[in-house]
C-alpha positions as a Python dict, from the first residue, in 0.01 Angstrom:
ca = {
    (1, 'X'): (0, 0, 0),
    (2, 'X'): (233, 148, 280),
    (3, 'X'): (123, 503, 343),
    (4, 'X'): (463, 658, 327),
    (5, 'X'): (651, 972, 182),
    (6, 'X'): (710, 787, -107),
    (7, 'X'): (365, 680, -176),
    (8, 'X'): (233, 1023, -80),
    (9, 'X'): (440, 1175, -343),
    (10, 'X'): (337, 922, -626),
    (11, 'X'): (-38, 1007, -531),
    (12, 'X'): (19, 1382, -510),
    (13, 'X'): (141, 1340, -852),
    (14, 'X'): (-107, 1159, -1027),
    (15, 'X'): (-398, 1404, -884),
    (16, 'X'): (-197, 1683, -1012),
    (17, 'X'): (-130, 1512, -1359),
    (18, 'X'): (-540, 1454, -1370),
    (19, 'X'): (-604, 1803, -1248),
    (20, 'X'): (-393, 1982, -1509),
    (21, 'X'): (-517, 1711, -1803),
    (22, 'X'): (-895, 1794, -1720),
    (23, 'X'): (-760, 2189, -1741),
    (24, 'X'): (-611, 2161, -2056),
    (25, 'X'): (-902, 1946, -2241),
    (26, 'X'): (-1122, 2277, -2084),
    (27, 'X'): (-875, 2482, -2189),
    (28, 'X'): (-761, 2370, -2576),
    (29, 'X'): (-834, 2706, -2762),
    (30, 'X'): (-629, 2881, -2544),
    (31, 'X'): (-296, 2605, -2501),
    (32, 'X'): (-315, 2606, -2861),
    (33, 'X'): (-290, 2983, -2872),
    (34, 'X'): (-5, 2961, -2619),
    (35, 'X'): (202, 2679, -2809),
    (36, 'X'): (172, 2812, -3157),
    (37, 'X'): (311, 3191, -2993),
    (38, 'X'): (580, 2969, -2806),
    (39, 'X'): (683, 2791, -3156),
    (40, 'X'): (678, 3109, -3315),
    (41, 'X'): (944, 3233, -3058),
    (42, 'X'): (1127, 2904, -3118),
    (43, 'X'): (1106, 2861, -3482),
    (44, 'X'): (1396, 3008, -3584),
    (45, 'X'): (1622, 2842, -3305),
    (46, 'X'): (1423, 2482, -3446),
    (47, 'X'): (1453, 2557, -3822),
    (48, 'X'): (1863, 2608, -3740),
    (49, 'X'): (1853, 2301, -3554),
    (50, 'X'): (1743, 2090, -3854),
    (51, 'X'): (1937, 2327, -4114),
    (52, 'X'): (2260, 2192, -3885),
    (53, 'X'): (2190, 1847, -3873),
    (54, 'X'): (2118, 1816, -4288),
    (55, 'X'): (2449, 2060, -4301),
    (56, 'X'): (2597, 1806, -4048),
    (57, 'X'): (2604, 1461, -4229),
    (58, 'X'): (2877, 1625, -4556),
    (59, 'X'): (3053, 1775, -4262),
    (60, 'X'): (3130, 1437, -4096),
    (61, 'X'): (3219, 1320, -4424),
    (62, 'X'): (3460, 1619, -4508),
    (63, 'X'): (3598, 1549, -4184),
    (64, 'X'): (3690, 1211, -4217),
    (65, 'X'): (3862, 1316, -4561),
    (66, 'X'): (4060, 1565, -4486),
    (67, 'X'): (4117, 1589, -4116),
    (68, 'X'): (4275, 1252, -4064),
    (69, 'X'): (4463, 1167, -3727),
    (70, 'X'): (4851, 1118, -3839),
    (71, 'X'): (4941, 766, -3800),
    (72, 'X'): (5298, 853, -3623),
    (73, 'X'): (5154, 1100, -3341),
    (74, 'X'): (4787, 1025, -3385),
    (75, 'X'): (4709, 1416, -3407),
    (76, 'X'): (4519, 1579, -3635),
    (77, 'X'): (4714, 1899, -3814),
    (78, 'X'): (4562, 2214, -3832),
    (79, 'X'): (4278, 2071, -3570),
    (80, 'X'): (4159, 2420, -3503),
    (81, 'X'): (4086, 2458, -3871),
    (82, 'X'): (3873, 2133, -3887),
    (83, 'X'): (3553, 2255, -3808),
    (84, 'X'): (3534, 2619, -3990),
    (85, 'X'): (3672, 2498, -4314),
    (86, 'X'): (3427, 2143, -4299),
    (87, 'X'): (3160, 2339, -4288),
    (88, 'X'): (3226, 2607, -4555),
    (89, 'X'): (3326, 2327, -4805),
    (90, 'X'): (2901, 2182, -4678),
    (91, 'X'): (2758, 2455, -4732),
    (92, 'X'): (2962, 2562, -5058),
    (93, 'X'): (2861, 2210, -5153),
    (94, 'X'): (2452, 2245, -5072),
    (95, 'X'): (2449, 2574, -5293),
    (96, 'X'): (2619, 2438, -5539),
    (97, 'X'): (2348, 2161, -5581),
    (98, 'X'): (2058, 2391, -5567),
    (99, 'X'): (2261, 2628, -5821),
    (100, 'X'): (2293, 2366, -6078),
    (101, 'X'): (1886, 2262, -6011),
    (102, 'X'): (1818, 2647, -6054),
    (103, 'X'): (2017, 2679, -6374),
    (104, 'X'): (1918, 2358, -6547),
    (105, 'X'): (1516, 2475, -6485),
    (106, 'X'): (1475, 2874, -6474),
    (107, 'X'): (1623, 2889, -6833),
    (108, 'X'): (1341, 2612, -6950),
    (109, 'X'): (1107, 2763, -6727),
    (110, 'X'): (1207, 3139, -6925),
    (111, 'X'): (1195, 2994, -7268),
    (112, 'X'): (901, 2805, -7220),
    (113, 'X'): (663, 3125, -7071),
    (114, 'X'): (820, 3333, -7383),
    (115, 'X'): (644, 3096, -7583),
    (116, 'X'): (317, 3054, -7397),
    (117, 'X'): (301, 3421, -7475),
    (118, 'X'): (413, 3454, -7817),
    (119, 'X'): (147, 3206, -7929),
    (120, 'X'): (-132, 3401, -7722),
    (121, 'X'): (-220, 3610, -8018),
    (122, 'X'): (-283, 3306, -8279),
    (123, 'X'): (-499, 3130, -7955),
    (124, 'X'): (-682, 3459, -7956),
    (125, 'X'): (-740, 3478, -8330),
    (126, 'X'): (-840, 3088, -8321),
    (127, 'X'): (-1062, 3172, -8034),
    (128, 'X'): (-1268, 3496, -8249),
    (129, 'X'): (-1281, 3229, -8534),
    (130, 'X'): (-1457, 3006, -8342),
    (131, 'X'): (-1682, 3260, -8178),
    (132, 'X'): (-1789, 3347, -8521),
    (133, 'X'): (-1825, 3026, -8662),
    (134, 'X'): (-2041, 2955, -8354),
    (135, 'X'): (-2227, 3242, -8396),
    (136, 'X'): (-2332, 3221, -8754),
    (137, 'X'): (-2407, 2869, -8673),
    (138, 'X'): (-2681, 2926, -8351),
    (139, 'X'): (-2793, 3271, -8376),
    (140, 'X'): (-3014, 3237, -8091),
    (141, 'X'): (-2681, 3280, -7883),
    (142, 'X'): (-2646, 3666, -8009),
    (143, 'X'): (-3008, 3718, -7894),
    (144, 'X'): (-2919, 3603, -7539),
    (145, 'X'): (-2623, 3773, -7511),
    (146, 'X'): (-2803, 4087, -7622),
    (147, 'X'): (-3100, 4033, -7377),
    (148, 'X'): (-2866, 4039, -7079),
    (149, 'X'): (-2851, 4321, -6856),
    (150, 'X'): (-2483, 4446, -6885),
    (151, 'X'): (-2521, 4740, -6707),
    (152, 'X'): (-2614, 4579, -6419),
    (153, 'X'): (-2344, 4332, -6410),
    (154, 'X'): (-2067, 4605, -6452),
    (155, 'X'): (-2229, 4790, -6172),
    (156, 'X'): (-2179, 4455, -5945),
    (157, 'X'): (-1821, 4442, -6029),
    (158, 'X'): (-1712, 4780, -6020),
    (159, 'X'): (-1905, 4750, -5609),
    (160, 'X'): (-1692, 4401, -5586),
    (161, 'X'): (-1383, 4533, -5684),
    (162, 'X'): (-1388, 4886, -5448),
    (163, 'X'): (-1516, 4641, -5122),
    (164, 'X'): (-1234, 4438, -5239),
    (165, 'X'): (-960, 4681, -5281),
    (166, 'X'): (-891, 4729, -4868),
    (167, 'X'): (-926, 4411, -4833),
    (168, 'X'): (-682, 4321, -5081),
    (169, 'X'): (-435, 4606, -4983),
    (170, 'X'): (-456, 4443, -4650),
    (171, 'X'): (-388, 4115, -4767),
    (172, 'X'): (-56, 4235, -4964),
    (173, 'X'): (86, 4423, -4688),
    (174, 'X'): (25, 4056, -4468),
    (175, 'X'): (205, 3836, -4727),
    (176, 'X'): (489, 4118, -4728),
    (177, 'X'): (533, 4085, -4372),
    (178, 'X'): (490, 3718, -4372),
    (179, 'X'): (757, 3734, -4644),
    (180, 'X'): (976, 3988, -4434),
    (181, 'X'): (979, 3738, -4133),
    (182, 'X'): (1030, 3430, -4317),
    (183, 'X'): (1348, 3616, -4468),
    (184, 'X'): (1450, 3724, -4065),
    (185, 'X'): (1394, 3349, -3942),
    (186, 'X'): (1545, 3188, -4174),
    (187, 'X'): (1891, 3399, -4177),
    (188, 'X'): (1893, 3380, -3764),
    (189, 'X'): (1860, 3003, -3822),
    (190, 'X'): (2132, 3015, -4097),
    (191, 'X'): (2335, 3168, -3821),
    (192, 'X'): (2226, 2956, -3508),
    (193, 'X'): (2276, 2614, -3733),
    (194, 'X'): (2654, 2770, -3752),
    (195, 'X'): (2705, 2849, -3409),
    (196, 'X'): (2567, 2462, -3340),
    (197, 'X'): (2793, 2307, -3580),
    (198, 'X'): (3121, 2479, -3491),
    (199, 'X'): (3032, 2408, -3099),
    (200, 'X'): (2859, 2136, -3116),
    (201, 'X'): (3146, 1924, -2884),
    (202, 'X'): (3139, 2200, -2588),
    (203, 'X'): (2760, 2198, -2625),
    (204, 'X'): (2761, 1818, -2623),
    (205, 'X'): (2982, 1834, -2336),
    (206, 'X'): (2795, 2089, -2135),
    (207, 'X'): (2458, 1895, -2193),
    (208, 'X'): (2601, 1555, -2023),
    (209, 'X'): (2731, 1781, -1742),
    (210, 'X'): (2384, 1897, -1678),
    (211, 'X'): (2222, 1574, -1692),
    (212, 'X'): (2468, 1366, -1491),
    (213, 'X'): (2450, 1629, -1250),
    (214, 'X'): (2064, 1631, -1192),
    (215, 'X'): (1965, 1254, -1294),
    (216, 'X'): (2083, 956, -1201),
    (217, 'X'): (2308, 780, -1401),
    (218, 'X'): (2139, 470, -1523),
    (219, 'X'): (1880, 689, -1682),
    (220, 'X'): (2093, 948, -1856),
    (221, 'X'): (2268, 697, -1987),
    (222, 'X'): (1986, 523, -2154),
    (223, 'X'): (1848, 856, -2280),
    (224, 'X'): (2187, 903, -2416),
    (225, 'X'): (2191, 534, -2592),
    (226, 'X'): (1844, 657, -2756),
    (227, 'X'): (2002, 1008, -2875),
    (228, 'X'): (2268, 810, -3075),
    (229, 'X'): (2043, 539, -3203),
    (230, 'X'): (1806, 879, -3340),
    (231, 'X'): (2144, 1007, -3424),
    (232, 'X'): (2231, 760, -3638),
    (233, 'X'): (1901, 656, -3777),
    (234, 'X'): (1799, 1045, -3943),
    (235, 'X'): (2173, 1037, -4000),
    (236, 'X'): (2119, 737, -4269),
    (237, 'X'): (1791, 820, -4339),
    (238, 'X'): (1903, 1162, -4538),
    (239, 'X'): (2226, 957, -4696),
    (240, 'X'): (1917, 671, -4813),
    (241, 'X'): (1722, 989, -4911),
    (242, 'X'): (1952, 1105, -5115),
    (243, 'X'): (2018, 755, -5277),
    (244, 'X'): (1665, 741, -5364),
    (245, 'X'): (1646, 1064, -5539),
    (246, 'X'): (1905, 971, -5739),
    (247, 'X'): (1769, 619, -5872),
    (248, 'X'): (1492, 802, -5951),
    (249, 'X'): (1673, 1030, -6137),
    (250, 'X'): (1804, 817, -6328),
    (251, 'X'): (1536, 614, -6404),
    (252, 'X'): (1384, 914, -6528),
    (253, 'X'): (1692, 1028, -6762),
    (254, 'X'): (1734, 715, -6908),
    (255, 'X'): (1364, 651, -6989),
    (256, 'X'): (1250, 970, -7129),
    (257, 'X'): (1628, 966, -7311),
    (258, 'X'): (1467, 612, -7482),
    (259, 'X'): (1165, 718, -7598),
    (260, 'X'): (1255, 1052, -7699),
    (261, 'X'): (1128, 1292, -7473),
    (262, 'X'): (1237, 1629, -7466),
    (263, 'X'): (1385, 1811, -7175),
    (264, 'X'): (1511, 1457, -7020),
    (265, 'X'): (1785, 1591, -6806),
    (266, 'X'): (1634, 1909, -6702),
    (267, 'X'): (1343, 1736, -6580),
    (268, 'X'): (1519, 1403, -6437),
    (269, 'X'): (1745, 1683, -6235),
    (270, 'X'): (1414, 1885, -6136),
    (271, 'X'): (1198, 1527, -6031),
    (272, 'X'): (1541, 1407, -5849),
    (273, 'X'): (1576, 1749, -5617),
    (274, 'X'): (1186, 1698, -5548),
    (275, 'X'): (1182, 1342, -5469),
    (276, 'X'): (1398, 1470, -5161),
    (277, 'X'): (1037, 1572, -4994),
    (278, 'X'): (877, 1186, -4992),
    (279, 'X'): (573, 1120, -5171),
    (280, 'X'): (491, 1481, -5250),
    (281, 'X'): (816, 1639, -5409),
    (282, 'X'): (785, 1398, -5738),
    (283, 'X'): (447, 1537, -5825),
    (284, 'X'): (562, 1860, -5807),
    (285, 'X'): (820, 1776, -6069),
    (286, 'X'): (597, 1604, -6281),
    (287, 'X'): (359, 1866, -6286),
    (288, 'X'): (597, 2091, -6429),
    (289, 'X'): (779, 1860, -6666),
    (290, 'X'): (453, 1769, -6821),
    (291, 'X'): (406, 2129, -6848),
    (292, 'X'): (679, 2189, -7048),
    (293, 'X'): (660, 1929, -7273),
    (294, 'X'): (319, 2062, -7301),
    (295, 'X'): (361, 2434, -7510),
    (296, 'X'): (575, 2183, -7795),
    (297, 'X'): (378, 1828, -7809),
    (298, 'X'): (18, 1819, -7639),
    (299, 'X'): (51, 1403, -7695),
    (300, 'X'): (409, 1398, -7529),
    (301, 'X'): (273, 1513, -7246),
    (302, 'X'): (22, 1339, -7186),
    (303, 'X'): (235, 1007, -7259),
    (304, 'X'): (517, 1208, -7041),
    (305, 'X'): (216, 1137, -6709),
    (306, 'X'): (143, 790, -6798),
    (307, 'X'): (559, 722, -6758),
    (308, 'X'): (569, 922, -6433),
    (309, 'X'): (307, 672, -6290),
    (310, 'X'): (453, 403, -6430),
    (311, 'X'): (774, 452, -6222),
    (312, 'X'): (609, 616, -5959),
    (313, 'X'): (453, 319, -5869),
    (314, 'X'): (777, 131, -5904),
    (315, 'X'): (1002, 345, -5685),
    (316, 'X'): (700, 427, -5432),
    (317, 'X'): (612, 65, -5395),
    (318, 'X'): (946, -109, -5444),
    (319, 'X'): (1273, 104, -5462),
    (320, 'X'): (1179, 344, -5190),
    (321, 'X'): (1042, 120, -4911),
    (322, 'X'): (1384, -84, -4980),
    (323, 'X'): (1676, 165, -5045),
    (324, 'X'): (1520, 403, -4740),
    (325, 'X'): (1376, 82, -4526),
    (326, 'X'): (1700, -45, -4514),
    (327, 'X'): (1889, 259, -4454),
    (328, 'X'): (1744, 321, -4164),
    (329, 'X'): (1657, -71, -4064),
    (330, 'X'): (1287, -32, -4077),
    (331, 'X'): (1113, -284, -4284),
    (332, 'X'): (956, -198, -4605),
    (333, 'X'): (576, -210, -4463),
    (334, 'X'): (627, -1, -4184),
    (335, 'X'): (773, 240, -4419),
    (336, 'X'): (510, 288, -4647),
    (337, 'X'): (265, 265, -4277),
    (338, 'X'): (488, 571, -4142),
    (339, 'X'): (504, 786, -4486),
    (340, 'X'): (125, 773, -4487),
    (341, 'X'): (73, 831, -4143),
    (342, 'X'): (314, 1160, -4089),
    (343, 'X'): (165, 1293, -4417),
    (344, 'X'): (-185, 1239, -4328),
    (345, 'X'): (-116, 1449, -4005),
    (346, 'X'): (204, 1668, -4033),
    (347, 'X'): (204, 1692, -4370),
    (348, 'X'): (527, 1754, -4598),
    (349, 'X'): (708, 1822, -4255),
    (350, 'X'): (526, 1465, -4118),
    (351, 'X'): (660, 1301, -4393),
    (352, 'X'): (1027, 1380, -4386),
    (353, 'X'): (1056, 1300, -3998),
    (354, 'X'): (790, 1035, -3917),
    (355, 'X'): (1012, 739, -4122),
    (356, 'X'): (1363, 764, -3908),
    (357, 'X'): (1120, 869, -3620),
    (358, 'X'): (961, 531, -3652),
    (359, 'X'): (1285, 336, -3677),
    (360, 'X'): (1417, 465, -3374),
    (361, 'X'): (1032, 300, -3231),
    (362, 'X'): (1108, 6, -3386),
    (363, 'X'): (1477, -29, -3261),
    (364, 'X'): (1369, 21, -2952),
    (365, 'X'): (1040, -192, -2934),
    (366, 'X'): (1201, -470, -3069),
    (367, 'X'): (1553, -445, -2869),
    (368, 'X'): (1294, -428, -2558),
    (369, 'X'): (1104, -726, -2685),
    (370, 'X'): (1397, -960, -2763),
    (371, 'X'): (1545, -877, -2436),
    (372, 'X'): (1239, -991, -2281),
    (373, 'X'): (1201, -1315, -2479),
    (374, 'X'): (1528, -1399, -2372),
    (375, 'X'): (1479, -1378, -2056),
    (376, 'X'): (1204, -1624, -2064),
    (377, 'X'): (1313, -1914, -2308),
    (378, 'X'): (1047, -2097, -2363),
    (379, 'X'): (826, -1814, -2503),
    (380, 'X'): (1141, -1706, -2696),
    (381, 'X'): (1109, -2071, -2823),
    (382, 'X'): (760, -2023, -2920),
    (383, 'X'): (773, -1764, -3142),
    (384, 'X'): (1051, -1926, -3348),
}
């Protein structure tokens, strides 16, 4: 190895990179400190980030629709307008979805506590019944419930509940501010996602200034290539998303509709809007259709679960790794692989990014590997 400036420079690098990795692993309470403050700071700026990509993909679309280049001049009328009224019509479009989820379930939801609560007095009465009949039946019960010292238990949670009352005070005035500051981030992102999505050419623009101007070509180029390959890939991944949620939808609808269960289109619409979280959503929505059908038919219910697994199994293990997989070119294994590893880490948030995250991997892996095989033609033969 020549000892030159070059070389010097690679080697004054790697000690440093070993130097500040042995400080960090020393050091991992407090980085993690650090990060989670700096994500704090950056959370609402992120949060509008992803608010204005998902806001981005019906925007495309209502630009292609109704912004159309005239074929005799090849300009598009009323350009200025194309980007303001686009995303109005998205977001009108995104409330409008979650309006008709709200109003199909709150109602149910309303109707359904009213009657938890109306039949809390007969439970009660069948509850004193049984109590009695108990009673009457083992008398040896009344005797221990006499012998125990009541006294002393009513003194223990009378001490429990005036230790617990700061405590708790604290606690509410916490979840209001954690409340409070949800409500802050998410309106700043609400307005950053806008500011992204009506600039988002002159910020495009200014970002390739900056990195043609300070790397060299070849590589901003490639780093480029990769944006629009991620581009495209979470880009089809929400349109295969949304697919999804809909065949299971419909599944739903039409299967509960057959065997008579009630609530079918409340709950398809409910299990549908879940599904849009992978995995995790449609249990959510199953919990609380079989919780409604629940208060009116015990039985239903319970047959209600057995039907949820049923095509649970079918869209988890064969309509989701294929409607999704394809979507976003990643093969049906590796989809169920990346759903289960981005859960198992990241959670809800793991499971929503890790699939297009791990077709973007696999387009690049494989474009990298083909090119290579190519280049040498008689391992290229070999693996044919």
């Amino acid at each position: 190895m020549e000892l030159n400036r070059n070389t010097l420079t690679k080697v004054a690098l790697v000690a440093g990179g070993v130097v500040i990795l042995y400080w960090g692993l020393n050091n991992l309470n407090f980085l993690s400190t650090v990060l989670n403050h700096v994500i704090g700071i950056l959370s609402p700026f992120l949060l509008g980030l992803g608010i204005a990509f998902i806001l981005s993909v019906p925007m495309r679309g209502f630009e292609k629709i109704l912004f159309r280049p005239s074929k005799k001049t090849g300009k598009i009328r009323f350009e200025k307008l194309k980007g303001p009224v686009c995303l109005l019509l998205s977001v009108f479009v995104v409330l409008l979805i979650v309006a008709a989820v709200l109003f199909l379930v709150l109602p149910e939801l309303g109707r359904t506590a009213m009657t938890i609560s109306d039949s809390i007095p007969d439970f009660i009465k069948r509850i004193q019944s049984w109590s009695g009949e108990l009673l009457e039946r083992y008398p040896e019960i009344l005797t221990a419930v006499e012998n125990i010292d009541w006294k002393g238990i009513w003194e223990d949670i009378l001490t429990f509940l005036r230790s617990g009352v700061g405590s708790f005070l604290g606690s509410t005035v916490g979840v209001i501010g954690s409340v409070f500051n949800g409500a802050t981030t998410f309106f700043l992102a609400i307005i950053f996602a806008c500011y992204v999505l009506l600039q988002r050419k002159t910020l495009a623009r200014q970002f390739k200034q900056f990195f043609y101007a300070h790397f060299k070509e070849n590589r901003v180029d490639r780093f480029l290539e990769v944006l629009a390959l991620a581009n495209g890939t979470f880009t089809r991944f929400i349109t295969g998303q949304c697919l999804e949620a809909v065949i299971l939808g419909t599944m739903f609808f039409l299967t509960m509709s057959l065997f008579q269960f009630p609530y079918a289109l409340m709950i398809s619409v409910l299990i549908a809007f879940l599904a849009l979280i992978p995995v995790f959503g449609a249990f959510v929505g199953c919990f609380v259709g079989a919780l409604l059908i629940l208060v009116g038919d015990p039985m239903k219910a319970v047959w209600f679960v057995i039907l949820f697994l049923i095509l649970q199994q079918i869209e988890g293990n064969l309509i989701y790794p294929r409607v999704v997989g394809s979507s976003v070119g990643l093969p049906g294994i590796w989809v169920l692989v990346a759903v289960t590893i981005g859960g198992g880490i990241f959670g809800i948030i793991g499971m929503l990014v890790m699939v297009p995250s791990a077709s973007v991997i696999y387009a690049l892996v494989r474009g990298d590997t083909l090119r290579k095989l190519n280049d040498r033609k008689a391992l290229h033969d070999k693996c044919l």
